[in-house]
C-alpha positions in Angstrom: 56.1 31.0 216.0 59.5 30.6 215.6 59.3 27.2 213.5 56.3 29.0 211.1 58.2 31.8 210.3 62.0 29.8 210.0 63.6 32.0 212.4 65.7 31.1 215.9 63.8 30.7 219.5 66.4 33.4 220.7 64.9 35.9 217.9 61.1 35.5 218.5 62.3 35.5 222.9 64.8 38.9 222.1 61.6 40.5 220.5 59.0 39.9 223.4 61.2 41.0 225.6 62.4 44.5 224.0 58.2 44.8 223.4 57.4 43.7 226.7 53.3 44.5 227.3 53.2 47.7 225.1 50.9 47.8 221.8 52.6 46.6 219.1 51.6 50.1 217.3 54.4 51.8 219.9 57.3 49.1 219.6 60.5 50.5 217.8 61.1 47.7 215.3 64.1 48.9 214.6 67.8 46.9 215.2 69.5 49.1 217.4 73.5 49.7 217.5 75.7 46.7 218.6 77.8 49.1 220.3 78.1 49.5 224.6 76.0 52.0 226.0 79.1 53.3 227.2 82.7 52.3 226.1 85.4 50.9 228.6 87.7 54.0 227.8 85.4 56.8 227.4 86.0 60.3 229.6 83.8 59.9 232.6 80.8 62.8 232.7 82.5 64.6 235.6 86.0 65.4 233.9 84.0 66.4 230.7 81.9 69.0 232.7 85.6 69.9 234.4 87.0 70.6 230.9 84.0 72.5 229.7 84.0 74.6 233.3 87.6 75.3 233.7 87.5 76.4 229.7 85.0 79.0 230.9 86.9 80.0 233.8 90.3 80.7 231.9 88.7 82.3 229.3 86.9 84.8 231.7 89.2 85.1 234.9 92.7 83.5 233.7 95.3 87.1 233.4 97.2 85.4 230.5 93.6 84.7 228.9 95.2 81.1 227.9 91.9 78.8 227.7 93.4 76.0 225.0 93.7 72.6 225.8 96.9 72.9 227.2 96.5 75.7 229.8 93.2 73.4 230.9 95.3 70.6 231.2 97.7 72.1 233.1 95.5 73.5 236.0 93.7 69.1 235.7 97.0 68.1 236.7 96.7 69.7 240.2 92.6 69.2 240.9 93.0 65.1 239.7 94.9 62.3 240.0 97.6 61.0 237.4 95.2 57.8 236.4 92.2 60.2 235.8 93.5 63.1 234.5 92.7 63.5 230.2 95.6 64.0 227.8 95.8 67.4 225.6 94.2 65.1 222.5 91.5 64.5 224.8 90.9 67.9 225.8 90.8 69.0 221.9 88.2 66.4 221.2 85.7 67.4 224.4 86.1 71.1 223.7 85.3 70.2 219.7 82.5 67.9 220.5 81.1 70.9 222.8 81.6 73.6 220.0 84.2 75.8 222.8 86.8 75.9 219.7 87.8 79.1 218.5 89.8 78.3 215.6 88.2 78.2 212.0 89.5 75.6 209.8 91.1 77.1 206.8 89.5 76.5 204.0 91.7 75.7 200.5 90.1 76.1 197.0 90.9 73.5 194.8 94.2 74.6 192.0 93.6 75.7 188.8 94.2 72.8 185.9 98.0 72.8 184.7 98.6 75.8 182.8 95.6 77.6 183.1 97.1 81.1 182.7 97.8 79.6 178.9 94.0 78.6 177.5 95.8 76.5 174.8 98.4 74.9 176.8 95.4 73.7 179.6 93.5 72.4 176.8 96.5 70.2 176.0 96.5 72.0 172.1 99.4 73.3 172.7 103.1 72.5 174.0 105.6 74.2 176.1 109.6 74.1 177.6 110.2 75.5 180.1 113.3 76.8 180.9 115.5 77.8 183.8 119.2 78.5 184.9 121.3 76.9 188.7 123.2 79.0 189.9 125.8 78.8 192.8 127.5 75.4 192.2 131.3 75.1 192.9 133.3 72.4 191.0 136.5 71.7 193.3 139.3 72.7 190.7 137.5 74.7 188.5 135.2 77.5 190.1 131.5 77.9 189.9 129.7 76.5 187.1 125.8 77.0 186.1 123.6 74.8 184.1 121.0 75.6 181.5 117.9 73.3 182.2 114.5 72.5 180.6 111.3 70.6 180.3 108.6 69.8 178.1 105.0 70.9 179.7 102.9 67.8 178.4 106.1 65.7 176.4 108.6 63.8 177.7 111.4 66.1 176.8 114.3 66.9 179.6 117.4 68.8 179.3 120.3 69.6 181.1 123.5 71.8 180.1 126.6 72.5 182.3 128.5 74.5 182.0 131.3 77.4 183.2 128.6 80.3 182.7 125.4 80.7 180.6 125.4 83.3 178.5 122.8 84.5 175.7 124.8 83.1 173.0 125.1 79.5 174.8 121.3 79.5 175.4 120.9 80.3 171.8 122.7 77.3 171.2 121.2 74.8 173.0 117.4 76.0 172.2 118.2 75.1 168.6 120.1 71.8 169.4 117.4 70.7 171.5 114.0 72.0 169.0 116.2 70.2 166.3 115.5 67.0 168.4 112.7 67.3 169.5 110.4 70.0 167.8 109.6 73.3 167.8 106.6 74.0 170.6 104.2 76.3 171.2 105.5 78.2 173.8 108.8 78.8 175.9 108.7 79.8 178.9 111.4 81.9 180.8 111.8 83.8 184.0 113.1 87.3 184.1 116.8 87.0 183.9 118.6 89.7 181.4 119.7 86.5 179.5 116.3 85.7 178.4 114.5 88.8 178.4 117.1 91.3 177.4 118.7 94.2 179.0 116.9 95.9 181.7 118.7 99.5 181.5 116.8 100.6 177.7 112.9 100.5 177.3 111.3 98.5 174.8 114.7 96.8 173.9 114.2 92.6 172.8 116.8 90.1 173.5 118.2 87.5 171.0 116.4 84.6 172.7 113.2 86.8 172.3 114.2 87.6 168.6 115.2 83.5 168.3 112.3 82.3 169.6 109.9 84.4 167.2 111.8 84.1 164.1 111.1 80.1 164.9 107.3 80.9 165.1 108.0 79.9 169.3 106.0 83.2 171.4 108.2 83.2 174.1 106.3 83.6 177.6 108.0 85.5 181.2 107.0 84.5 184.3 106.2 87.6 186.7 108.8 88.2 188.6 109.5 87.2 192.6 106.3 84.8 192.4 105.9 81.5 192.9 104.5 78.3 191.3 104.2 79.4 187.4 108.5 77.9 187.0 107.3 75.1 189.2 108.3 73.0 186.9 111.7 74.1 185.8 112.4 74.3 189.3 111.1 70.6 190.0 113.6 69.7 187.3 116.2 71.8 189.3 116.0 70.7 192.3 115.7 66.9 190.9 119.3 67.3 188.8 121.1 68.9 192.6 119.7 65.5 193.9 120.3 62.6 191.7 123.3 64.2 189.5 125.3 66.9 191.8 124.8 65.3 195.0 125.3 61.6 194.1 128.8 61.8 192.9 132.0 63.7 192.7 133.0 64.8 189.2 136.5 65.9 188.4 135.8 68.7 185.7 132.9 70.0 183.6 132.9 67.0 180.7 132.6 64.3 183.4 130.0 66.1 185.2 128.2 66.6 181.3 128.6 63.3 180.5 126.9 62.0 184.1 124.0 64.9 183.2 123.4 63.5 179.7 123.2 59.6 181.7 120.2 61.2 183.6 118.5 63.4 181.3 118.1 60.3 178.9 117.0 58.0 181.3 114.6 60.6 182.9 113.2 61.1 178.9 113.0 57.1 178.7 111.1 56.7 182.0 108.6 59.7 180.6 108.1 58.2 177.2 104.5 56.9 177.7 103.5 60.5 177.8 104.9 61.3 173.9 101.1 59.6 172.9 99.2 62.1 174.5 101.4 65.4 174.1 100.7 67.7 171.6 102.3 67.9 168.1 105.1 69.7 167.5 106.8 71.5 164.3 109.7 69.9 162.7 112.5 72.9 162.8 113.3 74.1 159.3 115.6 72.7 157.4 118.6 75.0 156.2 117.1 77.4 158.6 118.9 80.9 159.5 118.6 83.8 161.5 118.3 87.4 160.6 118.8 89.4 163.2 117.2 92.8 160.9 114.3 91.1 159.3 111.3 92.6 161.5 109.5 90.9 164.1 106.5 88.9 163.9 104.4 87.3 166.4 103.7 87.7 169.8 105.5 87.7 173.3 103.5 87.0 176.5 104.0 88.4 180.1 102.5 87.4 183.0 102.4 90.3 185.2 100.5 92.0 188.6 99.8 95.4 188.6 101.3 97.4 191.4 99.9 99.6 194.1 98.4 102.2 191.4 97.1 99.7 189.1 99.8 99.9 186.6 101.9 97.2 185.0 105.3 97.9 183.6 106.6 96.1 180.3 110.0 95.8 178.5 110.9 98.8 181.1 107.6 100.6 180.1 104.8 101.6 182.3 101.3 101.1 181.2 98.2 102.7 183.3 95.4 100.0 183.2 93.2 101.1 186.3 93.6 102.8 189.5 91.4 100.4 191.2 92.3 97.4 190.5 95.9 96.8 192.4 98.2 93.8 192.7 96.0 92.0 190.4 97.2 89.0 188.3 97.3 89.8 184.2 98.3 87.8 181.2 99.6 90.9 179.0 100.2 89.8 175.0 102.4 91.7 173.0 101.2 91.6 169.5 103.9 92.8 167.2 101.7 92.2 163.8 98.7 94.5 165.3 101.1 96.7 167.3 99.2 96.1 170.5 99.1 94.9 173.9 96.5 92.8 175.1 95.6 92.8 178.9 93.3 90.0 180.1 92.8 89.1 183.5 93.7 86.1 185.7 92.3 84.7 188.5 93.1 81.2 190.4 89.8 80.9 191.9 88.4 81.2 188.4 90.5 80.0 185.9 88.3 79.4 183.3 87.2 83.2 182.8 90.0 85.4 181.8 88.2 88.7 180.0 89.8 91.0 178.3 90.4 94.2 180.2 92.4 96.9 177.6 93.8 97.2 175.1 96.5 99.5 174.5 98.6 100.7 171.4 102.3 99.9 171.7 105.2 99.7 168.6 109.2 98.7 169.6 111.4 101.5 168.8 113.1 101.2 165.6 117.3 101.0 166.2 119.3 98.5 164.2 119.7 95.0 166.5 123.3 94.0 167.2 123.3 90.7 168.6 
């Protein structure tokens, strides 16, 4: 048999054995698993039924009520030897094999694409800088100093400003120095900081960066306040200049420590070049362009903001009542200024794709003469 059908004498002898002098109707054909019926370091029976009957026991009688795989290793140590008693590892995997874990595994939902709260920006049609402000460095010799930083969303734009203090004026400065390099984008993105958004102390009141940005055609977007994750990458950029510019070296005064800052930044743009071909376009800035601070506002200013405990929102120092029964919800609120409106559409991680519109309320900026 073995010759007729090409196979080894072993094969044809391994099958009349496993079928023995049962009908060949009620033979298991099947190859069965190489493996040992039982492996050389496998729990013996007796310690498994220990673990499962002293994990009952705690859980029941113990006064603390402790019934993890610590506390049942711990009363093993005194019942078997040191060769046979079962690590804590060991325990864990018993009591998860026999289902006696009370833990759940916590489940995480999968992030929402890279600027999802923006439709255009996660659809890669539009481009954004973010931008951001360190605070708290010390130069020996000259006192603190703070530096202006930002980055392009989807280009391969970096920058970095040092300096003794960042005012309004000096931001205003470096946004048009960099957008002459580089573009004008879509958006620009800032955190809360009176130097960005305005002052805090009048309602409905616009800062010059606010006024800068929209009188370059740039709708400047805010970041709601003492959250997480939306400046993530601002503060990526942050924490990478502390490491690879502050920390590496000591600099004797301000220009030194610009000129090492300008070293990075334009290697850090070089290394990120590849992703200029798949960034969106950007405006060229106007030629002979310049600012009046009078002419009226046009455009639109975006907040990203959560309603509080009576499902309001507040805006430029303004409260607006949205719905009583919807608390500490997540909003993207735009401020049209052509239509004299504010648009309120929700936003949700979990579903990042459907952002509805939820009111729409009437709003105008109170007309007083801007002194910049």
């Amino acid at each position: 048999m073995a010759r007729k059908f090409k196979v080894a004498l072993r094969t044809v002898q391994h099958w009349l054995q496993r079928a023995g002098r049962r009908p060949l109707d009620r033979v298991d054909w099947t190859s069965a698993s190489h493996a040992p019926e039982r492996q050389a370091r496998q729990t013996p029976p007796n310690v498994i039924e220990l673990v499962v009957r002293w994990r009952s026991k705690l859980q029941h009688e113990s006064p603390l009520g402790f019934c993890g795989a610590e506390a049942i290793a711990e009363q093993l140590r005194r019942l078997l030897p040191p060769a046979r008693q079962p690590s804590v590892r060991t325990i864990n995997r018993i009591l998860r094999r026999e289902g006696l874990l009370d833990g759940h595994h916590r489940f995480r939902h999968p992030p929402p694409p890279r600027g999802w709260y923006l439709p255009p920006l996660a659809q890669r049609q539009a481009d954004m800088d973010c931008f951001d402000v360190i605070e708290g460095l010390a130069l020996e010799g000259h006192g603190e100093i703070e530096v202006l930083t930002g980055k392009a969303f989807w280009g391969p734009y970096a920058h970095a400003w040092p300096t003794a203090a960042v005012s309004g004026q000096f931001v205003l400065q470096r946004l048009r120095q960099a957008w002459q390099q580089t573009g004008l984008p879509t958006y620009a993105q800032f955190d809360n900081d009176t130097r960005f958004q305005g002052p805090h102390n009048r309602p409905g009141v616009l800062g010059r960066v606010i006024r800068f940005c929209l009188a370059l055609g740039v709708t400047p977007v805010f970041v709601p306040p003492r959250e997480t994750g939306f400046q993530a990458l601002a503060e990526n950029l942050n924490n990478l200049w502390q490491r690879k510019v502050w920390d590496r070296s000591h600099h004797d005064h301000v220009p030194a420590l610009l000129q090492t800052s300008n070293r990075f930044v334009t290697a850090l743009c070089q290394r990120s070049a590849r992703r200029l071909d798949q960034a969106p376009p950007r405006r060229p800035f106007p030629a002979h362009w310049r600012l009046d601070w009078q002419a009226p506002l046009r455009g639109s200013i975006v907040f990203l903001r959560r309603t509080d405990a009576a499902g309001a929102v507040r805006l430029l120092q303004l409260v607006f009542a949205l719905d009583p029964l919807w608390p500490h919800r997540l909003l993207r609120c735009e401020l049209d200024l052509d239509a004299h409106c504010v648009r309120f559409y929700r936003l949700r991680r979990r579903e990042p794709y459907d952002q509805p519109l939820v009111k729409t309320m009437p709003f105008s900026l109170p007309e007083r003469d801007f002194r910049p």
